[in-house]
C-alpha positions in Angstrom: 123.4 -20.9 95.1 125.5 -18.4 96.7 125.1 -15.0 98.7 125.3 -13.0 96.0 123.6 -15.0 93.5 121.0 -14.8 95.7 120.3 -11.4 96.3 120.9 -10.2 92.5 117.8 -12.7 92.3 115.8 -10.9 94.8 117.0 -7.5 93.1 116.1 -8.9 89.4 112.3 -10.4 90.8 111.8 -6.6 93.3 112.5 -5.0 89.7 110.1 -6.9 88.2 107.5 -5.9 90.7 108.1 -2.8 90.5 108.3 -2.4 86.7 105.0 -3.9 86.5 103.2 -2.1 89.4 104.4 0.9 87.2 102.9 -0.7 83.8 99.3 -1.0 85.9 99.7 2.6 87.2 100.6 4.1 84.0 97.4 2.0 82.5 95.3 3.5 84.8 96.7 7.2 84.6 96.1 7.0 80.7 92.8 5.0 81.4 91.9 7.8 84.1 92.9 10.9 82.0 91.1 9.6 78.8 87.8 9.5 81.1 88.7 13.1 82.8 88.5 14.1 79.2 85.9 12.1 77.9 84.0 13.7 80.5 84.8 17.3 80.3 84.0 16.7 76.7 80.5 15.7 77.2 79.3 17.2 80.5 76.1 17.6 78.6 75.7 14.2 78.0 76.5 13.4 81.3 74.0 15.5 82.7 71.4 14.4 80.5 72.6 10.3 81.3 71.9 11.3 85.2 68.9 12.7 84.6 67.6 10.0 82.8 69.1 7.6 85.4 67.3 9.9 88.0 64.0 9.9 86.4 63.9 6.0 85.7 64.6 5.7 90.0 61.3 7.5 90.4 59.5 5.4 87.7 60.2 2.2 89.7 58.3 3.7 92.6 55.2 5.3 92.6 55.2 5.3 96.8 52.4 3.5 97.8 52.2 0.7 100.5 52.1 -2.5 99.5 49.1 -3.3 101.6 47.1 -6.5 101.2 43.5 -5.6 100.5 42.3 -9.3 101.2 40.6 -9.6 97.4 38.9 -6.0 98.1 36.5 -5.6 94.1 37.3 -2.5 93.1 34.7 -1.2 90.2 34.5 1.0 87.6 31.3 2.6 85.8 32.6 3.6 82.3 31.3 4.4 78.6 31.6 1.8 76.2 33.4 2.3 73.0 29.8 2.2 70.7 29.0 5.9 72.6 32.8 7.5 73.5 33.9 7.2 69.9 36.4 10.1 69.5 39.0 9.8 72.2 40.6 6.7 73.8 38.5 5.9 77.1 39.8 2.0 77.7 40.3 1.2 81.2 40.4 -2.2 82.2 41.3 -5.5 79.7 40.8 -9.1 80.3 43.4 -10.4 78.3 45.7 -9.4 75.8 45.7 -9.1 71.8 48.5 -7.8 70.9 47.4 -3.9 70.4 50.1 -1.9 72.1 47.2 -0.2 73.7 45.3 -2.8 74.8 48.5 -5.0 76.4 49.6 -2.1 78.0 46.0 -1.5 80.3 46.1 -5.7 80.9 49.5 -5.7 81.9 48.8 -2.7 84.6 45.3 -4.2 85.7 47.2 -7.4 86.5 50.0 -5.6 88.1 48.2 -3.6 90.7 45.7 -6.6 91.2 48.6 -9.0 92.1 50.4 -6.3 94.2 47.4 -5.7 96.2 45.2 -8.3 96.6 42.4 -6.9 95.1 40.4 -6.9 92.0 39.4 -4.4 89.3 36.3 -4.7 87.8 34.2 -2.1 85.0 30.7 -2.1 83.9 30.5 0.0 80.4 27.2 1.5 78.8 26.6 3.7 76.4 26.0 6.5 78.7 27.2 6.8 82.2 25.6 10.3 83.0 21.7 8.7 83.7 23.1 5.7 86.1 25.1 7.6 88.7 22.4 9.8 88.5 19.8 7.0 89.6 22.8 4.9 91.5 23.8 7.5 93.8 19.8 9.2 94.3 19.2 5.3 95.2 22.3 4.5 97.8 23.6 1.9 95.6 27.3 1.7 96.4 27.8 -1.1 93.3 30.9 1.4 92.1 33.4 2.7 93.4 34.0 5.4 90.5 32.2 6.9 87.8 33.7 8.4 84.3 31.3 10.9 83.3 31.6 13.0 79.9 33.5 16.6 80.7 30.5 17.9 79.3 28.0 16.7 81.7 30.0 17.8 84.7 27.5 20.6 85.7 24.4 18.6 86.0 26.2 15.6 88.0 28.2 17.7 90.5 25.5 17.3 93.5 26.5 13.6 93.3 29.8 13.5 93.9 32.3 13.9 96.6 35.3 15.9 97.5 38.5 13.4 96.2 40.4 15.1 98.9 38.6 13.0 101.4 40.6 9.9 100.2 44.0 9.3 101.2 47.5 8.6 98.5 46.6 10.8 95.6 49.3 13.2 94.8 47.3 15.4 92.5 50.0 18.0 92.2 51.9 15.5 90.9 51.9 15.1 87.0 50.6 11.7 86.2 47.3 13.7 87.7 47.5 16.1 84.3 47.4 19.4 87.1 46.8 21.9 84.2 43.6 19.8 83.4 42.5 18.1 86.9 43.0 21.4 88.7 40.0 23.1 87.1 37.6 20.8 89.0 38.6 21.9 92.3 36.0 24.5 93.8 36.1 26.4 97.1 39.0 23.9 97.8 36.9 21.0 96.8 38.5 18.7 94.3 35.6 17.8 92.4 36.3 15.4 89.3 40.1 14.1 88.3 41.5 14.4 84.9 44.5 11.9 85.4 45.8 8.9 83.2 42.9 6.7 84.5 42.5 6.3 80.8 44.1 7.9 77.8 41.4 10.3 77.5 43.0 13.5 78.5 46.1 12.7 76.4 44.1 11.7 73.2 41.9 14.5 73.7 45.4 17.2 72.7 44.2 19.6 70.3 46.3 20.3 67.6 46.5 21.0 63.7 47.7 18.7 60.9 48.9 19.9 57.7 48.9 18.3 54.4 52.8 18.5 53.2 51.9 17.7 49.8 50.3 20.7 49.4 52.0 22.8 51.0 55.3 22.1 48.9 53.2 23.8 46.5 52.7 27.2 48.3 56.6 26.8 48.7 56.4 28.7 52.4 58.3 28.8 55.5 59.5 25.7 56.8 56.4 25.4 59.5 58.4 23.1 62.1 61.2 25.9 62.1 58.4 28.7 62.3 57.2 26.3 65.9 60.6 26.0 67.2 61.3 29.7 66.7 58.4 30.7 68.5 56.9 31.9 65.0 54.2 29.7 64.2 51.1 32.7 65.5 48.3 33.4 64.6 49.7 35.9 62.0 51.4 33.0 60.5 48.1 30.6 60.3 45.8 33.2 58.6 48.8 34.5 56.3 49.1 30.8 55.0 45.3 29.4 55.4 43.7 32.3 53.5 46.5 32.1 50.8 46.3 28.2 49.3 42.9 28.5 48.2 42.6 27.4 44.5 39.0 27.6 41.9 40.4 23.9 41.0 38.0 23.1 38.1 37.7 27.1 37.1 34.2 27.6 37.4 34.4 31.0 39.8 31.9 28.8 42.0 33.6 28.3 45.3 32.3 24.5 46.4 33.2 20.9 47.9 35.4 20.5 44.6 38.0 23.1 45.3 41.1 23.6 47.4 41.2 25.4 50.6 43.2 26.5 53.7 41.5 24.8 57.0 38.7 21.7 57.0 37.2 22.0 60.5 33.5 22.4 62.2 33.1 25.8 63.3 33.0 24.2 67.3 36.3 23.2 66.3 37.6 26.1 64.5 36.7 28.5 67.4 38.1 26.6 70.2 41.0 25.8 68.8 41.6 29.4 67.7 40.6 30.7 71.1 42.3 28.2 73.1 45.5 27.8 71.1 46.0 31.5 71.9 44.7 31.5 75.9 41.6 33.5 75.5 38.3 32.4 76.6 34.8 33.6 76.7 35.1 33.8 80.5 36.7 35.7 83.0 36.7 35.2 86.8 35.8 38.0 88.8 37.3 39.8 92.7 35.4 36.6 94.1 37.1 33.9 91.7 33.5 33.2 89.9 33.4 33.2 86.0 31.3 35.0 84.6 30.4 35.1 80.7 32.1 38.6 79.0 33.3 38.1 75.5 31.3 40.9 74.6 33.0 43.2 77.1 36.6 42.0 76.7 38.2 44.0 73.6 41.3 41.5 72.9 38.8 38.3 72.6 36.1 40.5 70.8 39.0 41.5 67.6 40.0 37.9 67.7 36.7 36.9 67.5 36.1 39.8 64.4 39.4 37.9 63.1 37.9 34.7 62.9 34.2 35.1 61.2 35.8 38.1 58.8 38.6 34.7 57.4 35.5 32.4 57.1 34.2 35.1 54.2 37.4 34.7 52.1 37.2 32.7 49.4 39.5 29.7 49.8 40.1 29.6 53.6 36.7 27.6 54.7 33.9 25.4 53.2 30.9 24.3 55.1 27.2 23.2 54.3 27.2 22.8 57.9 24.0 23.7 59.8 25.3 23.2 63.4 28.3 24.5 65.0 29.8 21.1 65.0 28.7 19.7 61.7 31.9 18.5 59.9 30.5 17.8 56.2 32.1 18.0 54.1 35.6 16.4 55.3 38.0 17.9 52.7 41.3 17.4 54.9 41.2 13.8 53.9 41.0 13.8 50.2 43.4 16.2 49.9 41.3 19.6 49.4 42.5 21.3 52.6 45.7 22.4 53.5 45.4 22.8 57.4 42.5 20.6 59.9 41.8 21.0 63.3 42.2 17.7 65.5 43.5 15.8 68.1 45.8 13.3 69.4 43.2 10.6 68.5 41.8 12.2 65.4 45.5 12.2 64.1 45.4 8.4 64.3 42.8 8.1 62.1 44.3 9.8 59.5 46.7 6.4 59.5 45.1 5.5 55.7 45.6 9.4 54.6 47.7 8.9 50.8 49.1 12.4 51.1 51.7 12.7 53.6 50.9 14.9 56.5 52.5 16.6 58.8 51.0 17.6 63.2 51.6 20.9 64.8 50.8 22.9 68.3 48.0 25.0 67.6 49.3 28.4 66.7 50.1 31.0 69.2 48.2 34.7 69.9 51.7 36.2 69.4 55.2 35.4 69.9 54.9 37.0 73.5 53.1 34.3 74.6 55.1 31.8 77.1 53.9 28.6 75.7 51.8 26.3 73.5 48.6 25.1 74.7 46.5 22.3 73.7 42.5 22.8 74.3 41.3 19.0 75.4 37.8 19.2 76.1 35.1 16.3 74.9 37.1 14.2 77.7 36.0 11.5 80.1 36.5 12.5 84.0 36.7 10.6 87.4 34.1 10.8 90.0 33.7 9.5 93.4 30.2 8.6 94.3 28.7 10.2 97.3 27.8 5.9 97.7 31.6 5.6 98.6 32.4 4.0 102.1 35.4 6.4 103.0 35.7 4.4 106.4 35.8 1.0 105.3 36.9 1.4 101.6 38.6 4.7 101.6 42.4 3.7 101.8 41.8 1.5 99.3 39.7 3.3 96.4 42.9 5.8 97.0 46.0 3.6 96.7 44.3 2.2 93.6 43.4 5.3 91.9 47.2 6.5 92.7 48.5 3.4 90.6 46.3 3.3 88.0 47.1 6.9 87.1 50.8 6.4 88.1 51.2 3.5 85.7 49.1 5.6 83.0 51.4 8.5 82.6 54.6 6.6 83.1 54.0 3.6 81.0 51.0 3.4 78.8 51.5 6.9 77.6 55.1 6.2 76.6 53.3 3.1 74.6 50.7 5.5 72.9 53.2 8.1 72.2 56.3 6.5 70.5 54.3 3.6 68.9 50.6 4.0 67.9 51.3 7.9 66.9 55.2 8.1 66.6 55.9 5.3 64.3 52.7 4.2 62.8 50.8 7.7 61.9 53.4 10.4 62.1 55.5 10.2 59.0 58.6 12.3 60.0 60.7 12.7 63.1 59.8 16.8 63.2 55.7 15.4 63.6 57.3 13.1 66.8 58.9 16.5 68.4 55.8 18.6 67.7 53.6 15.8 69.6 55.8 16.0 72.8 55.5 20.0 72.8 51.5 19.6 71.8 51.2 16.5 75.4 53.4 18.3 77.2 50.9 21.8 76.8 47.6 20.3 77.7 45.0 22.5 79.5 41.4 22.4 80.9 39.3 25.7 81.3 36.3 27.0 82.4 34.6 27.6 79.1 35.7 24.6 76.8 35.2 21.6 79.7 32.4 22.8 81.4 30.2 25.5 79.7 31.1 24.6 75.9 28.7 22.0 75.3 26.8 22.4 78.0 25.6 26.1 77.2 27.6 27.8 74.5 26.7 25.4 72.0 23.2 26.1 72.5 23.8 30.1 72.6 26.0 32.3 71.6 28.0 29.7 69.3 24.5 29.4 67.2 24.4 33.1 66.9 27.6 33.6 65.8 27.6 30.5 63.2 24.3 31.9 62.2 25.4 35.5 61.8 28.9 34.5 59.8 29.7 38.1 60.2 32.0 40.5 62.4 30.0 43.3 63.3 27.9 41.6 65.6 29.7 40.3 68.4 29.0 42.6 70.9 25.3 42.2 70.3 25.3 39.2 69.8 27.1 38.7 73.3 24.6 41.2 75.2 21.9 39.0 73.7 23.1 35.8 75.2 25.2 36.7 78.1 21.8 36.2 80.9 21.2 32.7 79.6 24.9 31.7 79.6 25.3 33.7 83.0 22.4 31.8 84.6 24.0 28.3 83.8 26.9 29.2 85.5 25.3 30.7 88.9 23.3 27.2 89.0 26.9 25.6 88.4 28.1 27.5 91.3 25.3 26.7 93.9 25.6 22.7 93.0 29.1 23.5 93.7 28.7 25.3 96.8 26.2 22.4 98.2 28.6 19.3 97.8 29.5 18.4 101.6 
C-alpha cells in the first residue's frame, strides 16, 4: 500500500471515530434532555421519591449501640388477653402463626434479642394493678416493667420511677406517641410511657363508623368530602344523626326495633363528643394544676346542654342502659344505627358486619379548629418499677425499651394499618385515608386517661346520665366538683412524692 492509500485510510477510520463519538453524544444529549424534562415535569414526584428515600434511611436505624448485654432477661409484667379485651395489648410471641399481628411482635422480639444478647421475657395476668402493688411494697425486682391500665394510673404512681433516669429514649421522638406519652410527665418527671410497646395506644384511636347503606338513603353530603373540606363539625354530626331516625314498624313507640342516628354508651358518647372537639372537663390553672370546672366554663357547659338536649330527640339515641358505659342494646351492628362511636380495634370487629360501612375522624367543634383529634383512653401504659437497678441494669432496660417502641411504630404499625384494618375491614380506599388522618391525631388528656374512670365515672357522669336533661349542668357540676377536686389534689401529692 502506498502513501496516499494510506493516509485516506487513516482519514476514512478518524471519520469513523468521529462520526460515532457524535452518535454517542447526540444519544446522550437526547437521553439527557428527555430526563431534564422528565424531571421539570414531575418535580412533585421527585420530591415526594426523596422523601420517601429519606424516610426509609432513618427506618434502617433507630441509633442505638449495638452493645452485647451478655444474655441480660429482660421482663415484662403484662395483662393477659382474658382481662384487656378491647384494645390490642400483645407484647412478646414465642413463635409465629401466621396472624400479621402476631408475626410482626415475633419477628421484632427475635430481632432485638439476637442484636443484643439478651432475652425478653413477660408474665401476663389478668390484672397487673394488685402485683406491682405488692412487688414493688416487697423489693422484688422480678420485672423490669409494668403495663398498668391508663385508668389505674393515680393509685400506682407512688411506685414508680422517673423514665428520665434511664438512658436512649428519645421520647420527643414519635414512635414515643408525644401527644399521648407527654401527659404523664409531672414537675418534669416522666411518669408512665405511651409508646408502641404494644399496639395499645394505636388501637385505642377514637373514631366514628357510619353505616353506608343507610345513609344512601338519607341521600346527604358526601361525608369523606365534608372531612377533607374541613366540614365534617359538630354542626354536621347532629344535622345528620338527629335526621335518620325512622318509627320502622309504625307503632309511635320509640324502641330497640327502630332506626336511629348514633349507637354508643353514654361514656362513649360524651368523650368522644368532648374530645373530638378539644374540650375537657378540666382546666389547668397559673400553677399548671387541673382542676375540675365544667360548671364554670361557658363553651363546655353549651356543648354539654348540646349533648343531653339530642339524646331527648326521638330517633338520635336508644339506651336501656343503667350505667354510663352500658352498651345494650348494640343497634350499629344489625343495621339500626346510622353512626357508632369506636375505635381502631372496635372497627375490627365489625369484620362480619353485612352492611357496608364506612370510618371517620370524630367531628370537629367548628371549622376553626386546626385539626382532628382522636380521644384514646382505656389504654395500657409503661412503668418502671422503683425495683429497677438503674446502676447495673439501667443502659440496658433503656436501649431495649428504645427498640421495642422504635420497631412498633415503624414496622408493626405499618402491618396493623394497611393489612388487618386497610384491606380486611375497611371496605373502600376513602375509610384507608380517613384512618391515617384519625392515627396520625391521637391525644392523651388529663380528664379522659386519668380522672375518667377513675373519678368521673363515679360522679358527675352518673349525675348527668341520671338527670338526661340540660338544665342542670351547672348544679350538677357544683354538686360534684369537691369529690372530683379531691381526687386530683391526692393525684398531685403521689405525684409530687415520686423521688
Amino acid at each position: 500500500m502506498n502513501k496516499n492509500n494510506k493516509i485516506i485510510e487513516k482519514t476514512i477510520i478518524f471519520l469513523l471515530i468521529l462520526s460515532f463519538i457524535f452518535i454517542l453524544f447526540s444519544c446522550d444529549s437526547n437521553a439527557q434532555e428527555k430526563q431534564n424534562t422528565d424531571s421539570g415535569n414531575n418535580n412533585e414526584n421527585n420530591a415526594e421519591t426523596i422523601e420517601n428515600i429519606e424516610e426509609e434511611a432513618i427506618i434502617i436505624s433507630d441509633g442505638l449501640p449495638d452493645i452485647d448485654m451478655q444474655g441480660y432477661e429482660f421482663s415484662i409484667f403484662n395483662f393477659d388477653d382474658t382481662w384487656f379485651t378491647w384494645r390490642n395489648n400483645s407484647i412478646l410471641s414465642e413463635e409465629q402463626d401466621g396472624d400479621i399481628v402476631n408475626d410482626a411482635l415475633y419477628i421484632r422480639q427475635s430481632q432485638i434479642e439476637e442484636r443484643f444478647n439478651c432475652r425478653l421475657k413477660t408474665n401476663e395476668v389478668a390484672d397487673t394493678t394488685e402485683n406491682i402493688k405488692k412487688n414493688v411494697s416487697s423489693g422484688d425486682n422480678t420485672y423490669q416493667l409494668y403495663i398498668i391500665y391508663d385508668q389505674n394510673f393515680g393509685v400506682l404512681v407512688p411506685y414508680v420511677i422517673d423514665a428520665k433516669m434511664i438512658p436512649h429514649l428519645r421520647l420527643d421522638e414519635k414512635h414515643w406517641n408525644p401527644n399521648a406519652t407527654g401527659m404523664y410527665n409531672f414537675s418534669d418527671k416522666q411518669l408512665a410511657l405511651a409508646g408502641n410497646i404494644s399496639l395499645s395506644v394505636i388501637s385505642g384511636a377514637g373514631c366514628m363508623v357510619f353505616n353506608k347503606d343507610i345513609y344512601k338513603n338519607f341521600a346527604g353530603e358526601d361525608l369523606y368530602s365534608l372531612v377533607r373540606d374541613n366540614k365534617w363539625t359538630l354542626d354536621k354530626f347532629f344535622e345528620i344523626a338527629t335526621a335518620v331516625g325512622k318509627d320502622l314498624n309504625g307503632d309511635g313507640i320509640w324502641n330497640a326495633d327502630d332506626l336511629y342516628g348514633l349507637s354508643s354508651s353514654f361514656k362513649g358518647y360524651i368523650s368522644c363528643i368532648f374530645n373530638g372537639a378539644g374540650i375537657g372537663f378540666t382546666a389547668p390553672g397559673e400553677d399548671g394544676v387541673q382542676a375540675f370546672n365544667l360548671h364554670q366554663n361557658e363553651v363546655a357547659i353549651n356543648l354539654m346542654a348540646r349533648c343531653m338536649d339530642a339524646l331527648n330527640m326521638p330517633g338520635f339515641y336508644y339506651s336501656e342502659a343503667v350505667q354510663v358505659y352500658d352498651t345494650l342494646p348494640r343497634l350499629f351492628e344489625p343495621g339500626q344505627a346510622l353512626f357508632a362511636t369506636s375505635s381502631a380495634y372496635g372497627v375490627e370487629t365489625l369484620r362480619a358486619m353485612e352492611d357496608d360501612i364506612g370510618i371517620l375522624p370524630l367531628p370537629k367543634y367548628s371549622e376553626s379548629q386546626e385539626q382532628y383529634y382522636a380521644t384514646a383512653y382505656g389504654n395500657s401504659l409503661s412503668v418502671l418499677p422503683k425495683t429497677l437497678d438503674l446502676e447495673t441494669e439501667g443502659e440496658n432496660a433503656g436501649i431495649i425499651l428504645e427498640a421495642m417502641s422504635f420497631s412498633g411504630y415503624y414496622d408493626m404499625i405499618p402491618q396493623y394499618k394497611e393489612v388487618v384494618l386497610k384491606t380486611k375491614t375497611a371496605r373502600d380506599d376513602e375509610s384507608a385515608d380517613m384512618l391515617d388522618i384519625i392515627f396520625d391525631s391521637v391525644i392523651f388528656n388529663f380528664d379522659m386517661n386519668i380522672l375518667f374512670d377513675a373519678v368521673l365515672q363515679t360522679t358527675i357522669l352518673p349525675a348527668l346520665w341520671k338527670d338526661k336533661t340540660s338544665g342542670n349542668i351547672v348544679s350538677l357540676g357544683e354538686k360534684n366538683a369537691n369529690a372530683i377536686n379531691k381526687y386530683i389534689s391526692t393525684f398531685y401529692k403521689a405525684v409530687d412524692a415520686v423521688d
